[in-house]
PANUKOL-588938 format. One record per residue: residue in one letter; x, y, z of N, C-alpha, C, O in turn. Coordinates in steps of 0.1 Angstrom, whole numbers. Atoms other than C-alpha are relative to their C-alpha. Example, Ala and Ser with C-alpha at 12.3 -4.5 7.8 and 13.67 -1.06 7.14 Angstrom:
# residues 2
  rest    nxx    nyy    nzz   caxx   cayy   cazz    cxx    cyy    czz    oxx    oyy    ozz
     A      9    -12      0    123    -45     78      9     12      0     19     12      7
     S     -9    -11      0    137    -11     71     -8     11      8     -3     22      9
This chain:
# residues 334
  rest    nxx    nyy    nzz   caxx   cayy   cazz    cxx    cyy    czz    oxx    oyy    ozz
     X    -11     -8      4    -87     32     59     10     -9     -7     11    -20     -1
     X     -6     10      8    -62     16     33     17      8      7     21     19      9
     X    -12     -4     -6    -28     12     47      9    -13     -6      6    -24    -10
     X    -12      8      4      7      1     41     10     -1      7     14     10      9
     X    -12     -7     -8     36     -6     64     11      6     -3     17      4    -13
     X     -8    -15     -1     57     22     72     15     -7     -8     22      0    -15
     X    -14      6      9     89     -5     58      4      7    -14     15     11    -17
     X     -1     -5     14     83      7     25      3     15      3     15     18      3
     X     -9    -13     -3     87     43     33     14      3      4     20     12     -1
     X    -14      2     -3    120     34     48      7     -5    -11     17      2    -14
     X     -4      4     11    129     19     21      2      5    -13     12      2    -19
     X     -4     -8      9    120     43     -7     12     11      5     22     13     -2
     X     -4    -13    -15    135     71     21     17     -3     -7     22      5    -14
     X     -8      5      0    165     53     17     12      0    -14     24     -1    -13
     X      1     -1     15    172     54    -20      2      6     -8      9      6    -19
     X      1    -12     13    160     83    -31     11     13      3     15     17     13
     X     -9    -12      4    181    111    -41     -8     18      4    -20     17      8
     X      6     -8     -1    171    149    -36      5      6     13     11      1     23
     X     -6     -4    -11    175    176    -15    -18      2     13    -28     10     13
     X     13      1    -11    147    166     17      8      3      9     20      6      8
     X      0      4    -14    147    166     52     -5    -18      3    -17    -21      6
     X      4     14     -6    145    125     59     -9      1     15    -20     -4     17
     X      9      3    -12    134    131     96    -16      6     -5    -25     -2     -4
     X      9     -5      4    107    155     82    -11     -4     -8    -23      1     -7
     X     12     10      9     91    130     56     -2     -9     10    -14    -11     13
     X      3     10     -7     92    106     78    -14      3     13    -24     -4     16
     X     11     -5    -11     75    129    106    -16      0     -6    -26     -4      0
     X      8     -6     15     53    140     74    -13    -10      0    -25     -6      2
     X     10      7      1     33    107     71      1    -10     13     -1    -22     12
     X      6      4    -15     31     97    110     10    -11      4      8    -18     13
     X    -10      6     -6     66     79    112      9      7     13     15     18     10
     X    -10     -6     -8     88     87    146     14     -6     -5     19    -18     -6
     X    -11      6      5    119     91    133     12     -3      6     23     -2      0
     X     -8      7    -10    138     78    161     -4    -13      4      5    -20      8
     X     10     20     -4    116     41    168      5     -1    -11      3      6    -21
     X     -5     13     10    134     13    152    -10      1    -16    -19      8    -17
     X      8      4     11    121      1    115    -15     -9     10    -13    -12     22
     X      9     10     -6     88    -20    126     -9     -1    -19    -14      8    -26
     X     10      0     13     69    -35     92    -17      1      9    -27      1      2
     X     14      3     -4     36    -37    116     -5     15      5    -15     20     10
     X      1    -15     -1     39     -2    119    -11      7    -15     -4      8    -25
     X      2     -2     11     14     11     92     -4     16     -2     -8     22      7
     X      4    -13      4      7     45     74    -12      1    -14    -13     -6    -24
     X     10      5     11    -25     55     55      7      3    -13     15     12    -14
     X     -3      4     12    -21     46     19      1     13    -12      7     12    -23
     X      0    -12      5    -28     82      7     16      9      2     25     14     -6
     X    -16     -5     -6      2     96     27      9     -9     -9     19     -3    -13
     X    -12      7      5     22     68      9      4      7    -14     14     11    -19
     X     -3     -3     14     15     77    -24      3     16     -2     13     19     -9
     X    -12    -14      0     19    116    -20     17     -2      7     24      8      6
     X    -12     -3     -7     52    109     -2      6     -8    -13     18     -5    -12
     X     -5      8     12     61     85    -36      1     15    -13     10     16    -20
     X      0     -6      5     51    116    -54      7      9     -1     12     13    -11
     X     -7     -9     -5     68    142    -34     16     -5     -7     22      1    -15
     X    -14      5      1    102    120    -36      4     -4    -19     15     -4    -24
     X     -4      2     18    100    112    -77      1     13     -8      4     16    -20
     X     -2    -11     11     99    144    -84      9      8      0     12     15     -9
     X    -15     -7    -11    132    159    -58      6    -10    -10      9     -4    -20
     X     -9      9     -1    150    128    -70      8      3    -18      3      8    -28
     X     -4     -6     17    177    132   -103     -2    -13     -6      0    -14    -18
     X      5     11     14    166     97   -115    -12     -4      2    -12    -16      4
     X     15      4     -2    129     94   -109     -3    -14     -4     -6    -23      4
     X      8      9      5    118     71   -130      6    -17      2      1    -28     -2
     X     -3     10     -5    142     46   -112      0     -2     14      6    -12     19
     X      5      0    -17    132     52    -76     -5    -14      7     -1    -21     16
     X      6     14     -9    107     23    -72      9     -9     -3     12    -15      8
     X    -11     12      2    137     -3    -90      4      1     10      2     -8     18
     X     -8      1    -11    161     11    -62     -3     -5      9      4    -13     15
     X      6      1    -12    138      9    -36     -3    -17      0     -1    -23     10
     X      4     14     -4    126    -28    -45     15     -7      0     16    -15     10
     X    -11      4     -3    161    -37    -48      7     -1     11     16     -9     14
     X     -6      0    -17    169    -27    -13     -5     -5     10     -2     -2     22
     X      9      6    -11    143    -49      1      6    -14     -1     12    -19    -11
     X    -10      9     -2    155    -81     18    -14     -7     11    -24     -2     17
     X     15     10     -7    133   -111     34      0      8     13    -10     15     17
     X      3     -3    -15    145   -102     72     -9     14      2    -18     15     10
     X      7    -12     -2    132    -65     65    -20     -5      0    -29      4     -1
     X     11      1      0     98    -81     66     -8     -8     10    -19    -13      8
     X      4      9    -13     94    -98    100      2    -15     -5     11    -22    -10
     X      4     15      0     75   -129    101     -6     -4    -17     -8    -13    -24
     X     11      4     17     59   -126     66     17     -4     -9     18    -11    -18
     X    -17      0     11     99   -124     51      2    -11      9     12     -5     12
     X     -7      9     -6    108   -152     71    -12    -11     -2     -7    -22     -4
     X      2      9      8     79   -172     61      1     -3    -12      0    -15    -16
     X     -5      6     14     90   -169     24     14      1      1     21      4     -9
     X    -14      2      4    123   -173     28      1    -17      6     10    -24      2
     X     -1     12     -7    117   -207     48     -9     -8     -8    -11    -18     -1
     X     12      6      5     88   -221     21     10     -2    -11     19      5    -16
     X    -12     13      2    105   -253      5      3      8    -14     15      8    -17
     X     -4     -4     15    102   -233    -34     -7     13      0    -13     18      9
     X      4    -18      5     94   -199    -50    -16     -6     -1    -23      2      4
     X     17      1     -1     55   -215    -53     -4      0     10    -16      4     10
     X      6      0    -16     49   -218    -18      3     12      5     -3     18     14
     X     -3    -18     -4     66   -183    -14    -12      8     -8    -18     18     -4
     X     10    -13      2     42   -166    -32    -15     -5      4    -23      2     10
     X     10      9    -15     16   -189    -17     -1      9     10    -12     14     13
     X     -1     -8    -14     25   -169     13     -3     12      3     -9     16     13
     X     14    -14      7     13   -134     -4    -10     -5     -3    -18     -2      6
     X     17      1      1    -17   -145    -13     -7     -4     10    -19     -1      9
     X      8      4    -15    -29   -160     22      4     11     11     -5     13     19
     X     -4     -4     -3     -7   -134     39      3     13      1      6     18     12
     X     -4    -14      6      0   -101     24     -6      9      8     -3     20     11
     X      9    -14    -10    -27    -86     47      8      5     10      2     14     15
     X     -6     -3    -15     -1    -82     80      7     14    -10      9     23     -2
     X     -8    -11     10     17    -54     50     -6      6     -7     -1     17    -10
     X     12    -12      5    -11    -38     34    -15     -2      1    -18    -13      1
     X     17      2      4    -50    -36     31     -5      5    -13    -17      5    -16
     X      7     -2     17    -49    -23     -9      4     -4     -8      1     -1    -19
     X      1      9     11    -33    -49    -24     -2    -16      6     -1    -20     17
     X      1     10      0    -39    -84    -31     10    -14     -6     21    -10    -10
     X    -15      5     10    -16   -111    -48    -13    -15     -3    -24    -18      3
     X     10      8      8    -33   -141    -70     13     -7     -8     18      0    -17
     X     -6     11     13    -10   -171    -87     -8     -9     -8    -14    -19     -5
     X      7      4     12    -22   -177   -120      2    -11     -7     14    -10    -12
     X    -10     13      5    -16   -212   -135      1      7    -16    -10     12    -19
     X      0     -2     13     -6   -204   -173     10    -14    -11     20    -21     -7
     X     -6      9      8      7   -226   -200     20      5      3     26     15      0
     X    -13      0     -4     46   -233   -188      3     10     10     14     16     11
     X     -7    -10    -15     47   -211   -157    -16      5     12    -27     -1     15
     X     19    -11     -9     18   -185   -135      7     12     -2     19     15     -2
     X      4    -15     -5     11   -153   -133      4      5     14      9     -4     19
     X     -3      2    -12     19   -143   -102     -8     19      3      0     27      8
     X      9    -12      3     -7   -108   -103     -5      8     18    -11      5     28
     X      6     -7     -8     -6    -77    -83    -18      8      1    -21     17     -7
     X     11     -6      2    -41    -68    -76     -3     14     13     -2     12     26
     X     -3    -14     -4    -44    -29    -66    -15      9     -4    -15     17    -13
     X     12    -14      8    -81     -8    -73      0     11      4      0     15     16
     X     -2    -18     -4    -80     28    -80      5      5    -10     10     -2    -18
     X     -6     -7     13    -69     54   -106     11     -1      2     17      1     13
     X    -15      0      1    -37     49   -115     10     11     -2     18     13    -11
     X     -7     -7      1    -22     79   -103     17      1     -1     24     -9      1
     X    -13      5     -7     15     87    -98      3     -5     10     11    -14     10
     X     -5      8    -11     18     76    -65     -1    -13      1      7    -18      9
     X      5     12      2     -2     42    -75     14     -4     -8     22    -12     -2
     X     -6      4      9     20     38   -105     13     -6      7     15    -18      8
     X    -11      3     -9     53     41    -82     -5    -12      7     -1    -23      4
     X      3     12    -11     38     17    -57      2    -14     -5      9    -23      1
     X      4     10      4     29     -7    -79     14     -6     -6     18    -16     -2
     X    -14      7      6     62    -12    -99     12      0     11     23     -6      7
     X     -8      1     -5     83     -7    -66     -7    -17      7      1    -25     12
     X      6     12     -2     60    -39    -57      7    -10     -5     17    -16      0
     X    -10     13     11     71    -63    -84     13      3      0     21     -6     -3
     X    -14      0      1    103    -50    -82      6    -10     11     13    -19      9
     X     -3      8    -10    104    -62    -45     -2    -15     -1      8    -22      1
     X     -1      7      5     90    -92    -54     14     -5     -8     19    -14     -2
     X     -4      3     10    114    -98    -79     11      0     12     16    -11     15
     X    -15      4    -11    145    -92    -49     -1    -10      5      5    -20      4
     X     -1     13    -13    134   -113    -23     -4    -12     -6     -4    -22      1
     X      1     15      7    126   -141    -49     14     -5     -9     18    -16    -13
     X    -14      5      1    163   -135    -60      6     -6     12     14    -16     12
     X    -12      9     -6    176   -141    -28     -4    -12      7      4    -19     14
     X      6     19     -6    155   -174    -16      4    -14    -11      6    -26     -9
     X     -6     11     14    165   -190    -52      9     -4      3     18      3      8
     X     -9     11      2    183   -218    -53     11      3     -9     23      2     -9
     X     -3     -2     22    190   -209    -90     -3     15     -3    -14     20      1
     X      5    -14      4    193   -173   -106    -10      1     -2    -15     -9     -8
     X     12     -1      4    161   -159   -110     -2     11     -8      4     21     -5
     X      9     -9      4    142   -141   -132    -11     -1     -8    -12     -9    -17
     X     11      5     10    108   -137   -146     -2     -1    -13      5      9    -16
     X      1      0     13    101   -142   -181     -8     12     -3     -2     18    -12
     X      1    -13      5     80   -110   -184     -6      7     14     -7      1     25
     X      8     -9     -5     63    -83   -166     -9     11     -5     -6     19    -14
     X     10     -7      6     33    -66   -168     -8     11      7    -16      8     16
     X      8     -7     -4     19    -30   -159     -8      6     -6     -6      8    -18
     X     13     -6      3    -15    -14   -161      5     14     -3     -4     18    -11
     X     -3    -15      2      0     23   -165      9      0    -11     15    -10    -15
     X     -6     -1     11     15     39   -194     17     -4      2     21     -5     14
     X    -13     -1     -1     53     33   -201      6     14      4     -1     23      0
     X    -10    -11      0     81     60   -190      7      3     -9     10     -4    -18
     X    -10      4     12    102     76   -211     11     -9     -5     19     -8    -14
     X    -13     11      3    124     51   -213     -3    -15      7     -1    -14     19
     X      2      9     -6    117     15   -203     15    -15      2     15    -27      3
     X    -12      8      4    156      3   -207      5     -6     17      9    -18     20
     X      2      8    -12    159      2   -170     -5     -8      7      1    -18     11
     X     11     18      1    130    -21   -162      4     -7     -4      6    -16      5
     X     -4     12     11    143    -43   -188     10     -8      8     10    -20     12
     X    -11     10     -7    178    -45   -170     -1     -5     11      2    -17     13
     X      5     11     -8    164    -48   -137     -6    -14      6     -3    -21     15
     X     13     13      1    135    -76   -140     10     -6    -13      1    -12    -19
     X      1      9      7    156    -92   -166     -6     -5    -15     -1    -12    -23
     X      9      8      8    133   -100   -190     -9     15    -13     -4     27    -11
     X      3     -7      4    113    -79   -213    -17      6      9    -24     -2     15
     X      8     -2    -13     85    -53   -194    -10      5     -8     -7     14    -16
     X     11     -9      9     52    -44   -209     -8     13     12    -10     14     24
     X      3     -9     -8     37    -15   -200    -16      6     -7    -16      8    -19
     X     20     -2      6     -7     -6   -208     -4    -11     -1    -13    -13     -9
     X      7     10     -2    -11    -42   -198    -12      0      5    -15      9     13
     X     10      1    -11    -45    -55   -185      3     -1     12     -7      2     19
     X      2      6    -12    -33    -65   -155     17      4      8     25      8     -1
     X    -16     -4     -1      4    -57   -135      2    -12      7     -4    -16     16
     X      0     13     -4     17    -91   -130     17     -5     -3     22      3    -10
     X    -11      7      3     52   -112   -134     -6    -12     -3    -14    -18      4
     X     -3     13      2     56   -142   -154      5     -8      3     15     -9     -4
     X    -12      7     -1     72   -168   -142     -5    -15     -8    -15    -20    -12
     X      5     16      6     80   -203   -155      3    -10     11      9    -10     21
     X      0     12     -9     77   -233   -141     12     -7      5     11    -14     15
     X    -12      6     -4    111   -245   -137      4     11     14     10      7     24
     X     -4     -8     -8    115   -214   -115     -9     -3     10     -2     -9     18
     X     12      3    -12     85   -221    -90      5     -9      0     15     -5      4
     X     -1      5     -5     94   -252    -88     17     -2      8     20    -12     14
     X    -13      5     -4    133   -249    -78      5      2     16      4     13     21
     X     -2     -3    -14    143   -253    -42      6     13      7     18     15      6
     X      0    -11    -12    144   -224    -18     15      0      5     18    -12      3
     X    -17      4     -8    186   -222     -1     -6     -4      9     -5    -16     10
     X      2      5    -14    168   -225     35    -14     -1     -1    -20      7      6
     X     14      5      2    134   -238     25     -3    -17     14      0    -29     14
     X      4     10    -11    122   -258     57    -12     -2      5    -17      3     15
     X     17      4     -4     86   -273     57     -5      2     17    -16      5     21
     X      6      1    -13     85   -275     93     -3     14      7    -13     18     11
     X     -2    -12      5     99   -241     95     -9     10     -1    -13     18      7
     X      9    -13      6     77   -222     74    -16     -4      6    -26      4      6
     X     18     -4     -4     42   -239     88     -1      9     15    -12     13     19
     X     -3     -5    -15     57   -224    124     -5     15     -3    -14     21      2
     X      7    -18      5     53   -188    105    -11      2     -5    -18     12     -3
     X     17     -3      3     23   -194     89     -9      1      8    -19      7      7
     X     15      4    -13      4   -203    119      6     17      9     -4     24     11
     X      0    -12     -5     18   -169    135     -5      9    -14    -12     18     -9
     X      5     -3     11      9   -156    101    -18      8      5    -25     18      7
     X     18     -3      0    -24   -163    105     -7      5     10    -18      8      7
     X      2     -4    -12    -29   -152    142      2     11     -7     -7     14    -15
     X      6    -17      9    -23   -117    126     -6      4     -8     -6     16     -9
     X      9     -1     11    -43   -119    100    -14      5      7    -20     15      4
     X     16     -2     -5    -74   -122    122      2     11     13     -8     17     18
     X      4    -11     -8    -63   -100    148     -1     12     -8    -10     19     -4
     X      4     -7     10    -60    -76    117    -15      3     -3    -19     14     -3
     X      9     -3      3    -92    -82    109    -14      4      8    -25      8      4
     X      9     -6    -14   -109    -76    145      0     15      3     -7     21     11
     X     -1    -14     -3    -93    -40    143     -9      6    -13    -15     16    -11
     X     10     -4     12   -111    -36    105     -9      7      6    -10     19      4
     X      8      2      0   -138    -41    121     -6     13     14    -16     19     17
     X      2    -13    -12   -135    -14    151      3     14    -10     -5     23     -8
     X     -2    -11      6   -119     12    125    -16      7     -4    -20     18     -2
     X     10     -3      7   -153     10    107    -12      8      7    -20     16      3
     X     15    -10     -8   -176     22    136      7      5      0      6     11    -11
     X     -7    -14     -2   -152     44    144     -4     12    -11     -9     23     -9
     X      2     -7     11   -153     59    108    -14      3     -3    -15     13     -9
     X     17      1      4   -195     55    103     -2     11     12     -6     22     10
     X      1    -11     -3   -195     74    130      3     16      0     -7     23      3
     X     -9     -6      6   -173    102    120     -7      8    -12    -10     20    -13
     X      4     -6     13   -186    105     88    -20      6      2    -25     15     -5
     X     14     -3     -3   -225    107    101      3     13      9     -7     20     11
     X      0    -18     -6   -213    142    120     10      6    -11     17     16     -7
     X     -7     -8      7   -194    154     92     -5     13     -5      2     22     -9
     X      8    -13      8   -221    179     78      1     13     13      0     25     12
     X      4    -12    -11   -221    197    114     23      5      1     28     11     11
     X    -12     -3      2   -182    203    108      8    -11     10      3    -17     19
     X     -4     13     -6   -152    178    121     -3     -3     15      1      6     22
     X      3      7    -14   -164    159    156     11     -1      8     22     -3      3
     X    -14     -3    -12   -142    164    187     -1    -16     -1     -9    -23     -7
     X      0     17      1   -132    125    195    -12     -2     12    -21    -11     11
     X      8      3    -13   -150    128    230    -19     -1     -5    -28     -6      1
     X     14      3      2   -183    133    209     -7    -11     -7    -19    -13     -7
     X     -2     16      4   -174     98    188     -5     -6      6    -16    -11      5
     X     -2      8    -14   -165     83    219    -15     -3      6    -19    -15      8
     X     16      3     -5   -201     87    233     -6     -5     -9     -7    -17     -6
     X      1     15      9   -213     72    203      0    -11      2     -9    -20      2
     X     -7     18     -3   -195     43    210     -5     -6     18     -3    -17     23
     X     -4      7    -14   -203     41    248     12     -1      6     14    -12     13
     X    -13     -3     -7   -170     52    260      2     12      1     -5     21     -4
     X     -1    -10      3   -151     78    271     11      4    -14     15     -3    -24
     X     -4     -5      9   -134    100    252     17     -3     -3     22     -1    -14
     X    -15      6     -9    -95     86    268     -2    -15     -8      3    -20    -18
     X      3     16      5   -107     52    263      2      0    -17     11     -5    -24
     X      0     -2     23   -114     59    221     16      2     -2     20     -4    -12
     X    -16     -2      6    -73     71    221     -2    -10      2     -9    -16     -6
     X     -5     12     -6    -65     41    238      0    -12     -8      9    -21    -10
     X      4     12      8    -80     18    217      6      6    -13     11     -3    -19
     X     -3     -2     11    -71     38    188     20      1      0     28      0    -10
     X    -15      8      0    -34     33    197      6     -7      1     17     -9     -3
     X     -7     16      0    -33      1    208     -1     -8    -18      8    -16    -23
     X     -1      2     14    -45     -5    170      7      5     -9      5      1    -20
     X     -9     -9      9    -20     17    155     -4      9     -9      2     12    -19
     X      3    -16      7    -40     48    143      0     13     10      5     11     21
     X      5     -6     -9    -49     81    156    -13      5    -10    -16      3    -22
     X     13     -4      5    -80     98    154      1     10    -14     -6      9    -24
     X      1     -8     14    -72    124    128      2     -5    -12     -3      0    -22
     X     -1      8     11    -61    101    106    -12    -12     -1    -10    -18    -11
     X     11      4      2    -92     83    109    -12      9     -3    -22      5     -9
     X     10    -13      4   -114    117    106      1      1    -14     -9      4    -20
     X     -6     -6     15    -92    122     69     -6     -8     -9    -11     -6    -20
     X      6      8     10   -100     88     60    -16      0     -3    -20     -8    -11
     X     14     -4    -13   -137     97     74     -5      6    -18    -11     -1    -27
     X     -1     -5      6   -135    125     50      1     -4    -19     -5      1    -29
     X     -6     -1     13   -118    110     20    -13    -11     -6    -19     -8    -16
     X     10      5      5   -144     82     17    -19     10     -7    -26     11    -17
     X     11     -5      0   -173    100     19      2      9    -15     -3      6    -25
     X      4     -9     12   -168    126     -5      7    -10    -15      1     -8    -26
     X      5     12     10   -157     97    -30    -14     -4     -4    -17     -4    -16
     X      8      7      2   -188     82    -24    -13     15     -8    -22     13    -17
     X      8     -9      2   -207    117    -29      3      5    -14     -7      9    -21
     X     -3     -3     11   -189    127    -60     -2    -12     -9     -7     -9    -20
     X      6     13      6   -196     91    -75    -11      4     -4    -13     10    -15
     X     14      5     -8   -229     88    -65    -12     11      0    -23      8      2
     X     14    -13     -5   -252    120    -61      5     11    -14     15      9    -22
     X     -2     -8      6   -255    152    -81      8     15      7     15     23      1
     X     -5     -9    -12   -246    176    -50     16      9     -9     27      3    -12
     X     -8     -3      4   -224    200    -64     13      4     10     13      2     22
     X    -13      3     -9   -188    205    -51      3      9     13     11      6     21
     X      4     -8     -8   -198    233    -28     -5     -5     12      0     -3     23
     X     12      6     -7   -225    212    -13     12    -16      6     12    -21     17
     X    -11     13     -6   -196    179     -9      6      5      7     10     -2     16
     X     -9     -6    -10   -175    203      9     -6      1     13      0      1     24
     X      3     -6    -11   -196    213     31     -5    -12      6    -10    -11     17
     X      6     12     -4   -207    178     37     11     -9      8      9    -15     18
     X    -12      4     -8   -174    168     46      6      6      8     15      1     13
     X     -6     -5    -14   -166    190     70     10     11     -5     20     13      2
     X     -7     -9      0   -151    218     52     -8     11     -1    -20     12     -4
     X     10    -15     -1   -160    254     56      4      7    -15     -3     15    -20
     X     -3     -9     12   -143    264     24      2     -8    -16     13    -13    -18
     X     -3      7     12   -147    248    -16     18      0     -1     23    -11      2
     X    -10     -2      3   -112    259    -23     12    -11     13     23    -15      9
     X     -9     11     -5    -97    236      7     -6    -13     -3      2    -21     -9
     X      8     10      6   -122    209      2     13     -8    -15     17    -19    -14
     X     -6      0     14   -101    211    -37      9    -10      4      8    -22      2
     X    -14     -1     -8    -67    211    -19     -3    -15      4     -1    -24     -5
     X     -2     14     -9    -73    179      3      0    -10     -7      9    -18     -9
     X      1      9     12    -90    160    -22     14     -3    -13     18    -14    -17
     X    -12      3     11    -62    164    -48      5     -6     10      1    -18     10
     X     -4     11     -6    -42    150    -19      0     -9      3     10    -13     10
     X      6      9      0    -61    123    -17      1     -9     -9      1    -21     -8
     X      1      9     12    -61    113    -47      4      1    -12      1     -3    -23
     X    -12    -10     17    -37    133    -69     -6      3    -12     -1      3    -23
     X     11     -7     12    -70    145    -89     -8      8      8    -11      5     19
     X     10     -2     -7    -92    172    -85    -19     -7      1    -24    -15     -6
     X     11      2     -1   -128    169    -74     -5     -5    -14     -6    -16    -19
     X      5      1     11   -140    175   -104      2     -9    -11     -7    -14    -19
     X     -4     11     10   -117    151   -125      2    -13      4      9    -21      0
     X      0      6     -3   -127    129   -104    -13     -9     -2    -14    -21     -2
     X     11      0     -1   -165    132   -107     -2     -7    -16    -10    -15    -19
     X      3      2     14   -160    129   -144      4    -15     -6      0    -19    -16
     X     -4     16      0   -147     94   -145    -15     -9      3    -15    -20     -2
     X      9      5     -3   -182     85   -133    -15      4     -6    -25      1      1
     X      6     -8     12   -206    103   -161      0     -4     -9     12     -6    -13
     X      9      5     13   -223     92   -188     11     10    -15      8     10    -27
């Protein structure tokens, strides 16, 4: 299941304009909106991006949502991972710290520093149609980037360009003033420039000793991260092999697994999911893979996933993936 921590929702939340209910979005994608901020707190990646959608569209300046929102992000708001780049001696060793790191904050993106003539790349990597909710994500991404690498600088910062995979907005004048620099937009790749004088300029509280203390807790989360992967996945293989007989109560997982049915919560909260949100993602894979992959018409995928009716089947799917079925199937056709 692809997830992002719940930070970012607080953070767009925070920002955006419109007439909502805050406790109600929050409730909306599996936030208690009384427990503190927590970044290890995560919500799945689907919920993110409808709730990016829902809020760009209430809001009276949309198309500057993600700027605000990266603008309002700040190292401490990010535990141990903001507190290893704010303590790593230059901006190259900070973004060093995304690319070995990034996983305690999400499981659908990646980060990659690119050496290029007079600077790097510094490249969000994200796979998936580039819906709206992607689109938002993506540029409130580099935006954040772009704060928390203002305030660890030594020296004003900004990148020399930036680059997104999705069309431009109507208007690209805000980008510009934000990031500084000039912003392309139907790039190959969504990435910031930087130059070399900037990676190399010292950090205000850049402390070697410091930052290997967070790395090494760093990396302790990394792999307990990746021991829960690894439980999500039976969980889900199971799940999805009872899907044609309609959704599976948990207690009949559970046996599956050699447990009871108590036991499967348990474990599935000490990891920070619950089961329905593992059934959805259950769901959302499969009939991906079935609309890719097979000829089974959309009738025949619904009922494979566990729906009794095409017309919700439709419904979910668009929430899933802010396309329907269909214009989804067609992306993969000759």
């Amino acid at each position: 299941m692809g997830k992002i921590t719940s930070l970012f929702v607080r953070k767009v939340l925070g920002v955006a304009s419109g007439d909502f209910d805050p406790r109600a979005v929050l409730r909306g994608v599996g936030i208690d909106p009384d427990a503190p901020p927590d970044p290890k707190l995560m919500v799945a990646d689907t919920d993110y991006y409808a709730f990016l959608r829902q809020l760009v569209r209430d809001d009276t300046a949309g198309t500057t949502l993600p700027l605000r929102a990266g603008a309002a992000m700040r190292c401490d708001d990010y535990g141990a991972f903001g507190l290893a780049w704010k303590s790593a001696t230059n901006l190259r060793e900070s973004f060093g710290r995304a690319e070995r790191y990034a996983r305690v904050l999400t499981s659908v993106s990646t980060y990659q520093l690119e050496s290029t003539e007079g600077g790097a790349l510094m490249r969000l990597n994200r796979a998936g149609e580039r819906h709206l909710g992607m689109r938002l994500s993506n540029e409130a991404t580099l935006a954040s980037i772009v704060s928390i690498s203002r305030e660890v600088a030594s020296a004003p910062f900004n990148p020399r360009a930036v680059f997104f995979q999705h069309a431009a907005p109507a208007t690209v004048a805000d980008h510009e003033i934000y990031f500084g620099c000039p912003v392309h937009f139907g790039a190959e790749y969504d990435a910031l420039l930087v130059s070399a004088a900037s990676l190399s300029t010292p950090n205000v509280l850049g402390d070697a000793g410091i930052s290997r203390f967070f790395e090494s807790h760093l990396a302790v989360e990394v792999s307990q991260l990746a021991d829960e992967e690894t439980w999500d996945r039976r969980v889900r293989d199971q799940i999805a092999r009872a899907l044609s007989g309609g959704i599976p109560v948990i207690n009949h997982v559970a046996q599956r697994l050699g447990m009871s049915g108590r036991t499967l919560q348990r474990r599935l909260r000490q990891s920070g999911h619950s089961y329905n949100a593992l059934v959805d993602e259950s769901r959302r894979q499969l009939a991906e893979r079935l609309l890719a992959q097979t000829d089974y018409s959309l009738a025949e995928v619904a009922f494979m996933t566990g729906f009794s009716e095409q017309s919700a089947f439709s419904r979910a799917f668009k929430r899933w993936a802010g396309q329907t079925p269909r214009s989804y199937r067609i992306r993969f056709t000759d």
